[in-house]
C-alpha positions as CSV (number, residue, x, y, z in Angstrom):
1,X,84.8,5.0,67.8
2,X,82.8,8.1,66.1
3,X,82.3,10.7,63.8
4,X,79.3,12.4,65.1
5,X,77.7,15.3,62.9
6,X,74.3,16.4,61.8
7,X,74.8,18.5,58.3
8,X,72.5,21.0,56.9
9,X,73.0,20.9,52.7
10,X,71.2,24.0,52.5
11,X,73.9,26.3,54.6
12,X,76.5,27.9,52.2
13,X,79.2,27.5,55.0
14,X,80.8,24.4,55.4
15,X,81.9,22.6,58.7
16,X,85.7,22.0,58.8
17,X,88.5,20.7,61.2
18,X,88.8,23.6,63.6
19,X,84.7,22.7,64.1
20,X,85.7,19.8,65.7
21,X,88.5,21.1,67.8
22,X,85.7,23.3,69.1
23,X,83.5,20.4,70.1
24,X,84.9,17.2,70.9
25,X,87.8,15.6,69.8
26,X,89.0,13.0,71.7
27,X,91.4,10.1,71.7
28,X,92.4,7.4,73.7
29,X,91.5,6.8,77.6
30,X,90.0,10.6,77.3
31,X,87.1,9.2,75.4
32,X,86.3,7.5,78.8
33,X,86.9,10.3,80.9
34,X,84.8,12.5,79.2
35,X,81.8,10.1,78.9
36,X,82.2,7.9,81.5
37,X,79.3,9.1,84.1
38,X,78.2,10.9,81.0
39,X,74.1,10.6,79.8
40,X,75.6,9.6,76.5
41,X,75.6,6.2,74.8
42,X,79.8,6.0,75.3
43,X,78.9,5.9,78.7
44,X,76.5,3.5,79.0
45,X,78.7,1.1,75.8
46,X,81.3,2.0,79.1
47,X,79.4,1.4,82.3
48,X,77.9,-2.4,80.4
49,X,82.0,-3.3,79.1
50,X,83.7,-2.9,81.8
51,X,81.5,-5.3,84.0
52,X,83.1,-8.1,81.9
53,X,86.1,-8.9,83.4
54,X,87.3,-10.5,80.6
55,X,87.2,-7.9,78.3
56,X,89.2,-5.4,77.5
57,X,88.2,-2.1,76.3
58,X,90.2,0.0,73.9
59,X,89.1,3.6,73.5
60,X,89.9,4.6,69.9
61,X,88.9,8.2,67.9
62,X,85.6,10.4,68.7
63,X,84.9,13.6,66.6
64,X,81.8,15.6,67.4
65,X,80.8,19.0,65.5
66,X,77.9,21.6,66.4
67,X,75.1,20.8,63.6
68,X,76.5,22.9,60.5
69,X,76.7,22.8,57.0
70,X,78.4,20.1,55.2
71,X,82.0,18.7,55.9
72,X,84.7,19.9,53.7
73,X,86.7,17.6,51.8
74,X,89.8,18.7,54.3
75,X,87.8,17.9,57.4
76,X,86.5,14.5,55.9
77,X,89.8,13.4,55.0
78,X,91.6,14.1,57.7
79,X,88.7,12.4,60.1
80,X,89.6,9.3,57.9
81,X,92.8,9.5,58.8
82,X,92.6,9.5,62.3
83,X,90.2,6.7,61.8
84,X,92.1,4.4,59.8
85,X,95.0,5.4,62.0
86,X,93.4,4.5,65.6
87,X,92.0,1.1,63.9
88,X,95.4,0.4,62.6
89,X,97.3,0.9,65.9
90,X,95.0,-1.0,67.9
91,X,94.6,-4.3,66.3
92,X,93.9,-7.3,66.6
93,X,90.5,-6.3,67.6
94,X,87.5,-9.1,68.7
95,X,84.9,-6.4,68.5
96,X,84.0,-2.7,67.7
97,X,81.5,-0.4,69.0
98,X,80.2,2.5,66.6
99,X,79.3,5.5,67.2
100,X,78.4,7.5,64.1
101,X,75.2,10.4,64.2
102,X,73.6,9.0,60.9
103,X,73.3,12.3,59.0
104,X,76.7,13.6,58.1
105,X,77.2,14.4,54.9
106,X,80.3,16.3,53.3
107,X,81.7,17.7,50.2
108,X,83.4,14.2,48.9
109,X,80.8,11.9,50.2
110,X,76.7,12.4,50.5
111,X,76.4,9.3,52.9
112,X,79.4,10.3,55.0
113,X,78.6,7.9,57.8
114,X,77.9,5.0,55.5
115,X,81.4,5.9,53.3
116,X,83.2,5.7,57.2
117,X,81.8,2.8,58.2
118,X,82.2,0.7,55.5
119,X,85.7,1.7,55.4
120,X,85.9,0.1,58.6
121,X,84.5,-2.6,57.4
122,X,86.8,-3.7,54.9
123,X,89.4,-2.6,57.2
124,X,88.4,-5.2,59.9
125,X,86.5,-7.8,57.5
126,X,83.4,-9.7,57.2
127,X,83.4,-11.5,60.2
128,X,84.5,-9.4,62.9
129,X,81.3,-7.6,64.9
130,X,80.1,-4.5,64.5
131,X,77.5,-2.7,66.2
132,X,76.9,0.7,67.4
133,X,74.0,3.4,67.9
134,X,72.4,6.5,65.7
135,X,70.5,9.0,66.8
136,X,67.3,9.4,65.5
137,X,67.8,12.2,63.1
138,X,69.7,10.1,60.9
139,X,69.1,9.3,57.2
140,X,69.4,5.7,57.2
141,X,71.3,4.2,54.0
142,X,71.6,0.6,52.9
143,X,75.4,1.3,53.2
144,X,75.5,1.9,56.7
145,X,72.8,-1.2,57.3
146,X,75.6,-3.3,55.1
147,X,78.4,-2.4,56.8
148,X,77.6,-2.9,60.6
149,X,76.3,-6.3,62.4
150,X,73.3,-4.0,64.4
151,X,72.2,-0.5,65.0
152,X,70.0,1.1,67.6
153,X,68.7,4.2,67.8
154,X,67.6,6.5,70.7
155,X,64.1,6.0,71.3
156,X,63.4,9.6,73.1
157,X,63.0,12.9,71.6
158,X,64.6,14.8,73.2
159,X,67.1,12.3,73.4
160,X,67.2,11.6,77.3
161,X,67.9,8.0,77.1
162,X,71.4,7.3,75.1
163,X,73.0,6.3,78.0
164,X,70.3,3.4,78.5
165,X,70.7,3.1,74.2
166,X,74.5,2.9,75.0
167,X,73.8,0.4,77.7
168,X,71.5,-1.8,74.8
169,X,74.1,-1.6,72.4
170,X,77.0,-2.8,74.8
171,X,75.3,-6.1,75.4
172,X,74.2,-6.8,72.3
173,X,77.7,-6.7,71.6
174,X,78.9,-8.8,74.4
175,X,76.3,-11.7,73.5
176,X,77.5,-11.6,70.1
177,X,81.6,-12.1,71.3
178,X,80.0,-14.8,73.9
179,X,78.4,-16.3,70.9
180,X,75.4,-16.1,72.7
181,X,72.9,-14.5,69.8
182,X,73.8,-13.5,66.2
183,X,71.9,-10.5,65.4
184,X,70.8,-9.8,62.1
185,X,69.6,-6.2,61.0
186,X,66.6,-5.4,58.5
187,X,66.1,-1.9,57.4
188,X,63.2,-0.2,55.4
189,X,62.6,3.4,54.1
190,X,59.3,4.2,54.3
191,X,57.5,7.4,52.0
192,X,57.2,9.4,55.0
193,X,59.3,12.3,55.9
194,X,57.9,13.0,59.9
195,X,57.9,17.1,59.8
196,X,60.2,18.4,62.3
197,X,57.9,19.8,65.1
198,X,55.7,16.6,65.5
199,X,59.1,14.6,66.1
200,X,58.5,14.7,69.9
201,X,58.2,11.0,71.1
202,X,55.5,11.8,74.5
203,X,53.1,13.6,72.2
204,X,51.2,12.0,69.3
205,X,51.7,10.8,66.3
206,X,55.3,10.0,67.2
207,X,54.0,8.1,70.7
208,X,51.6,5.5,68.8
209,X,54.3,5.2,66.0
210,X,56.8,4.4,69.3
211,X,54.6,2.6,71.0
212,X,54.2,-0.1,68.2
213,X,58.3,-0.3,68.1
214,X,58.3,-1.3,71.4
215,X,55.3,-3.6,71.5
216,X,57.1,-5.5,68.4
217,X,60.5,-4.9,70.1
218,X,59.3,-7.3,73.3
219,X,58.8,-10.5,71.0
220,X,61.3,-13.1,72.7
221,X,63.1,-13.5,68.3
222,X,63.6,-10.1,68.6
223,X,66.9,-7.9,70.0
224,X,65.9,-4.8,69.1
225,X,63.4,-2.3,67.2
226,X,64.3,1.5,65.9
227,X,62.4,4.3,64.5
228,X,64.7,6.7,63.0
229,X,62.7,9.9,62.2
230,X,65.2,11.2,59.8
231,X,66.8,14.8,59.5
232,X,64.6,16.7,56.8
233,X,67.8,19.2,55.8
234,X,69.6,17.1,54.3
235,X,68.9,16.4,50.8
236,X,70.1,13.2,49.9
237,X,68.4,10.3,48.6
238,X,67.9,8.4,52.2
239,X,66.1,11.4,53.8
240,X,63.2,10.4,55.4
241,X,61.6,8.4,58.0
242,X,63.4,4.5,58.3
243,X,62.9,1.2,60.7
244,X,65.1,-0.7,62.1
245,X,64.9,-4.4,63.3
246,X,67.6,-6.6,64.8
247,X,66.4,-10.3,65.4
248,X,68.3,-13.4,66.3
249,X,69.6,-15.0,63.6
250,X,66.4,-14.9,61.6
251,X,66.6,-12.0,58.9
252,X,62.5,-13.1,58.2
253,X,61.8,-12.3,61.4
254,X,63.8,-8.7,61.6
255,X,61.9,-8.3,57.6
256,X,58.4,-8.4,59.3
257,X,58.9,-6.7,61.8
258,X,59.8,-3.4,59.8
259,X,57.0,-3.9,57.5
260,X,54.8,-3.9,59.8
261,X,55.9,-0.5,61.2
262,X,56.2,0.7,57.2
263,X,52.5,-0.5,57.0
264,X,51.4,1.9,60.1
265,X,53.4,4.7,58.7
266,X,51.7,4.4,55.5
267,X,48.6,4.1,56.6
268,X,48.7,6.8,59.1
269,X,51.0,9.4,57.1
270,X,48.4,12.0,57.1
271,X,49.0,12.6,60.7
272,X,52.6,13.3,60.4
273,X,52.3,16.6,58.5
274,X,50.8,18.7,60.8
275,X,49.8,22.7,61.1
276,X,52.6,25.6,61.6
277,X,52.5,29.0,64.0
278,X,53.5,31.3,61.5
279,X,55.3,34.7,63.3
280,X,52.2,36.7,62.3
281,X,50.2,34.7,64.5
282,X,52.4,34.6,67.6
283,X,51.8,37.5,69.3
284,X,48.0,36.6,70.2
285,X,49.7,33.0,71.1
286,X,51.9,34.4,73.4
287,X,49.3,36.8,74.7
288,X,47.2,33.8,75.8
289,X,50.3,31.3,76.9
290,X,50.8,30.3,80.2
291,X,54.1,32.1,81.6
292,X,57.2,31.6,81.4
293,X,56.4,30.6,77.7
294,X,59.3,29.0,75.8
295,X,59.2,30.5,72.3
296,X,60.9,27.8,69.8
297,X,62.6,29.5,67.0
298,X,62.6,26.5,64.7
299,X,63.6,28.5,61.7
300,X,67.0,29.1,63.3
301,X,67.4,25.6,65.0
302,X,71.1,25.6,65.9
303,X,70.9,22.0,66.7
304,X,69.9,21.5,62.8
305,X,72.2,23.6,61.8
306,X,71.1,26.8,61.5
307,X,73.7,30.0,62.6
308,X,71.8,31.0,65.3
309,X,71.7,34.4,64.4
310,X,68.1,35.1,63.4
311,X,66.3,38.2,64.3
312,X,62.9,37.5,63.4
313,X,62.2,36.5,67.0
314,X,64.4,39.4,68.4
315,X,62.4,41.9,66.9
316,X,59.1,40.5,68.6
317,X,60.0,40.3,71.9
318,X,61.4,43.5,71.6
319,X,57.9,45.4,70.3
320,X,55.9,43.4,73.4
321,X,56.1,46.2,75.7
322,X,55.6,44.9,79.3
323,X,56.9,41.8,78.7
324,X,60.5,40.3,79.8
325,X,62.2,38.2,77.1
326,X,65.3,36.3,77.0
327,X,67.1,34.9,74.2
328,X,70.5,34.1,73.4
329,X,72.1,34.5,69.5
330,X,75.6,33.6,68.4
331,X,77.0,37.2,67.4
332,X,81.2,37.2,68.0
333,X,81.4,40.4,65.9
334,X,78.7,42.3,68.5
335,X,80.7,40.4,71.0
336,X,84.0,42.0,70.1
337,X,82.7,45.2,69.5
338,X,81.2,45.2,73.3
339,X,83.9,43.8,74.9
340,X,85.8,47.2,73.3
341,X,83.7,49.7,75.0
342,X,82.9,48.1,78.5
343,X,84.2,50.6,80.6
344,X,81.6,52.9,79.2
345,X,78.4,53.4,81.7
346,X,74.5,53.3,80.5
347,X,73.1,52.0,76.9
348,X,75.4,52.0,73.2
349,X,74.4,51.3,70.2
350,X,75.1,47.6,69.1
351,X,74.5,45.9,65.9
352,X,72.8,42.5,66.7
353,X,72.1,39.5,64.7
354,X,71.5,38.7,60.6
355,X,75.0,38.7,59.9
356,X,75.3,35.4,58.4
357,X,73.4,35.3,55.6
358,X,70.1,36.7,54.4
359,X,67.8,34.1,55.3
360,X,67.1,34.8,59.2
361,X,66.6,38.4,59.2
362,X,68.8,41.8,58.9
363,X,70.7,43.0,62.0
364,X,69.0,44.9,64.7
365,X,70.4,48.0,65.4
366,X,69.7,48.4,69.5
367,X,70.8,50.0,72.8
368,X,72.2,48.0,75.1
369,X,73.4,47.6,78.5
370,X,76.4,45.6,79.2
371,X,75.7,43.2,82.4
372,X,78.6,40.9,82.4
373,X,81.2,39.5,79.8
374,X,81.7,35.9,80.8
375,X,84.4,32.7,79.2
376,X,81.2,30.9,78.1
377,X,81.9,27.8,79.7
378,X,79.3,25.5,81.6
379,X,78.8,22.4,82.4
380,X,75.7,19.9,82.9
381,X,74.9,17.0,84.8
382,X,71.7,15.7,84.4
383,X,70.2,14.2,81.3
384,X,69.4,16.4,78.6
385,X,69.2,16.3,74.7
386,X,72.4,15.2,72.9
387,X,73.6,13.6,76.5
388,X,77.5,16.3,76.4
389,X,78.6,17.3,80.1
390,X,81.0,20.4,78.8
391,X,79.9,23.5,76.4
392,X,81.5,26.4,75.0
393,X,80.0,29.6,73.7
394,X,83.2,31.1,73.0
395,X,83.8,34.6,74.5
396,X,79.8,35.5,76.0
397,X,78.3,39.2,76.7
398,X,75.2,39.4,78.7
399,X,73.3,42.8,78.1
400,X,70.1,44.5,78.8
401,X,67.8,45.9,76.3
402,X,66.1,49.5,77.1
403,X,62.7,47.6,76.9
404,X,64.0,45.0,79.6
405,X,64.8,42.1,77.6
406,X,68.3,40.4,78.2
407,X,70.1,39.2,75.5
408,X,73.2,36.5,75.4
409,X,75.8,37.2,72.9
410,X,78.0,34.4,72.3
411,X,80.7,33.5,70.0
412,X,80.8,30.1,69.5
413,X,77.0,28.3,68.3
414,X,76.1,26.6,71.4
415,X,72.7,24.3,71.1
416,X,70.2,25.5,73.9
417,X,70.3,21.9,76.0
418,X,70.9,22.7,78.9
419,X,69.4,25.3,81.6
420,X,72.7,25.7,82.7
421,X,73.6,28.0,80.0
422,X,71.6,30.9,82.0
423,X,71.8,29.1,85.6
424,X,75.3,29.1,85.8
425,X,75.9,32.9,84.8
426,X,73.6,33.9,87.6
427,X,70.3,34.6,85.0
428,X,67.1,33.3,86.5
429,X,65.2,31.8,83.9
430,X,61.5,32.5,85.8
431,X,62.2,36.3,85.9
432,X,61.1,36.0,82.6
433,X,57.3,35.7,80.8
434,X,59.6,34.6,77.1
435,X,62.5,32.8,76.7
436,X,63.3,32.2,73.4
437,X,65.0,28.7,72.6
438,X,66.6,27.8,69.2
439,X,65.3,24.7,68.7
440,X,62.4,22.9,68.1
441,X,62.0,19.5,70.5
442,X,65.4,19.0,72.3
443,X,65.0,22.4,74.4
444,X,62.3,21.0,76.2
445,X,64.4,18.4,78.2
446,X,66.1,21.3,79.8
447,X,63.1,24.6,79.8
448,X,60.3,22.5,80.4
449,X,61.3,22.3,84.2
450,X,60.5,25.9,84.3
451,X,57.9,26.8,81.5
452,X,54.6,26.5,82.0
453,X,53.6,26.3,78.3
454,X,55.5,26.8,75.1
455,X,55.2,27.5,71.1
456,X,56.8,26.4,67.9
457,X,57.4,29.0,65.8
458,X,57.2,28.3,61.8
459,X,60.3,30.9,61.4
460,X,62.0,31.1,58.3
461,X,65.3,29.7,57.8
462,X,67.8,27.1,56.5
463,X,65.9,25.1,59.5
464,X,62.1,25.8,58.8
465,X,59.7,23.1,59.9
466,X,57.8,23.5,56.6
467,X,59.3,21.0,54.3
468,X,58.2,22.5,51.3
469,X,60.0,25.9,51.6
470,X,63.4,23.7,50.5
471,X,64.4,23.0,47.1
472,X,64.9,19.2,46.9
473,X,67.2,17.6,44.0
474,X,67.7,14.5,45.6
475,X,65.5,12.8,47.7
476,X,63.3,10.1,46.6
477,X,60.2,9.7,45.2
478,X,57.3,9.3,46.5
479,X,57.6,11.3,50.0
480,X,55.3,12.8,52.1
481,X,54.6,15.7,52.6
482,X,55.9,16.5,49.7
483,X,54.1,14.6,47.3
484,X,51.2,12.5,47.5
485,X,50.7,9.0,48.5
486,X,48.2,6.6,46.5
């Protein structure tokens, strides 16, 4: 069972039902056929069940949202209903596997995910276990630690491993109905909010601070060590960086080991700020890049939330002469208005981008070339960020630009995962010297197989990697960056 969504508080637009109907929402035996050979933890909570022949497994509710602003009241209600009503058909249970994102928040509730699973909680009592995985990005509240037996988090970014997570989860959960361990969960928030672009796990600081989780995480008391980075737009009082330990029986044990990862943290938190590519300086950057260069638009990071729409990155690649750019931006209304004149021959004027709001740029007004109108529907196989097999853009135009740039118009927000979403619509992703992603480390599961190099850009937005450009009201106190540690 899960309610999976990662929600921006600083987007004026909320996310609501028909969201989820245009992600996942599934039910039943389809939860397993969507996931089953899926790089997602339901897979491998799947692939470790169903090995038990003695053990039945009974698919509940899964509801999954494209990173957006906060829930509605509608949308979170309703997703209680479905959750209370799956639980309530389905008993008696023995067990139940979570699957909740970690940093949903909605109009009714600012730690959706803890309100949800404690409801299920007290639904299903004290005794029955509970365990389940986050990803990373989640703002980890005592509520959720209270109301669940053991979480683990994905220990990649991008996240490349939740089936293996899944897999970690499942057995946890099938030693605890064997009575074989008892796992206990500690928790701690540390004063450390990790910025955004130095959340990649193979570069440092993030691979010492992992490396240490692991190291601890091989000591024969312990089941299981997390570091969860935390999602920095979402201001709410749990933001921030958190640990997690799950020990045998021995909450002591579970204690030290997340003070001792607090202790690096703190020790080390000056390393976990880091410097910022501002658009002024990208053009040199790009000059002296490796190519293809992957351009990361982190200002307008759709799997943070952002609308997609930005055109501070559009209007770059557009005044490099000489160079070929691609870059796709979630525009139905441009869609519409192409799909209304494509029997015309040669370049018309299009409005592109900035429509949202004012915060990622005006709309470009531009000639383009229609190249093909496609359903927007691809698929992927292999393991990328966020682990989904099926994706949607919504109704898709593909046009040229006059200075040779091609440009995906799509209307549906579609996070830039997977290398299918150009491969499968016959673009060639090395024709090009740019290709701009939206996104700042989960792109580079998929683009790094065909860039040589790529850049972070500090672009503004309701996703910008500098902390400080968001007005906080109520996160905790002390945090770094954005105040100073003793």
């Amino acid at each position: 069972m899960g309610i999976y969504h990662e929600s921006n508080t600083f987007l004026e637009s909320r996310t609501n039902w028909e969201d989820f109907q245009n992600g996942h929402l599934l039910y039943g035996r389809s939860i397993i056929e969507e996931y089953r050979d899926a790089f997602h933890e339901i897979g491998g909570m799947v692939e470790v069940l169903e090995k038990e022949p003695d053990l039945e497994i009974v698919p509940l509710f899964y509801a999954e949202a494209t990173p957006g602003g906060i829930l509605s009241r509608e949308a979170a209600a309703r997703l209680f209903i479905e959750i209370k009503n799956s639980i309530t058909e389905s008993m008696p249970l023995d067990g139940l596997m979570v699957v909740p994102h970690g940093a949903g928040v909605s109009a009714s509730y600012s730690d959706f995910d803890g309100h949800w699973l404690k409801m299920v909680r007290d639904m299903l009592g004290p005794e029955l276990p509970i365990i389940g995985t986050i990803d990373p990005h989640c703002n980890l509240s005592d509520v959720m630690v209270e109301a669940v037996d053991a979480l683990v988090a994905y220990k990649t970014n991008p996240h490349v491993d939740q089936r293996q997570v899944g897999m970690e989860a499942g057995r946890l959960m099938i030693g605890r109905i064997r009575g074989e361990i008892r796992p206990v969960m500690q928790a701690i928030q540390s004063q450390v909010a990790i910025s955004i672009d130095l959340q990649h796990t193979e570069s440092s600081p993030c691979k010492e601070l992992y490396e240490l989780s692991s190291e601890i995480g091989l000591r024969p008391e312990i089941l299981s060590t997390s570091v969860v980075l935390g999602f920095p737009y979402a201001d709410v009082p749990e933001m921030g960086t958190s640990f997690i330990a799950v020990a045998d029986g021995d909450h002591w044990v579970a204690q030290k080991a997340v003070r001792l990862l607090n202790e690096y943290i703190f020790k080390n938190h000056l390393v976990f700020s880091g410097g910022k590519t501002d658009i002024d300086h990208l053009p040199e950057e790009i000059r002296n890049a490796q190519k293809p260069v992957l351009l990361l638009d982190m200002g307008d990071n759709v799997g943070g939330g952002s609308p997609g729409d930005s055109t501070f990155l559009l209007e770059l690649v557009e005044s490099q002469p000489g160079q070929r750019s691609f870059m796709c931006i979630n525009d139905p209304e441009a869609v519409r208005a192409i799909k209304k004149r494509r029997n015309e021959t040669g370049f018309i004027p299009l409005s592109i981008g900035g429509k949202t709001d004012k915060l990622h740029g005006n709309p470009v007004e531009i000639a383009v070339e229609l190249i093909s109108l496609v359903d927007g529907k691809f698929s992927e196989k292999e393991p990328r960020h966020g682990g989904q097999v099926n994706f949607n853009m919504g109704d898709t135009a593909i046009v040229r630009t006059k200075s040779g740039n091609t440009l995906m118009l799509t209307s549906l927000r579609t996070v830039p995962f997977s290398l299918q979403q150009l491969v499968h619509f016959t673009i060639d992703p090395t024709q090009f010297d740019i290709i701009v992603a939206k996104g700042v480390n989960a792109p580079l599961a998929a683009y790094q197989t065909v860039c040589k190099s790529f850049i972070r850009a500090n672009t503004p937005g309701v996703t910008c990697a500098d902390m400080s450009n968001f007005r906080y009201l109520n996160r905790r106190k002390p945090l770094y960056p954005l105040d100073d540690l003793a």
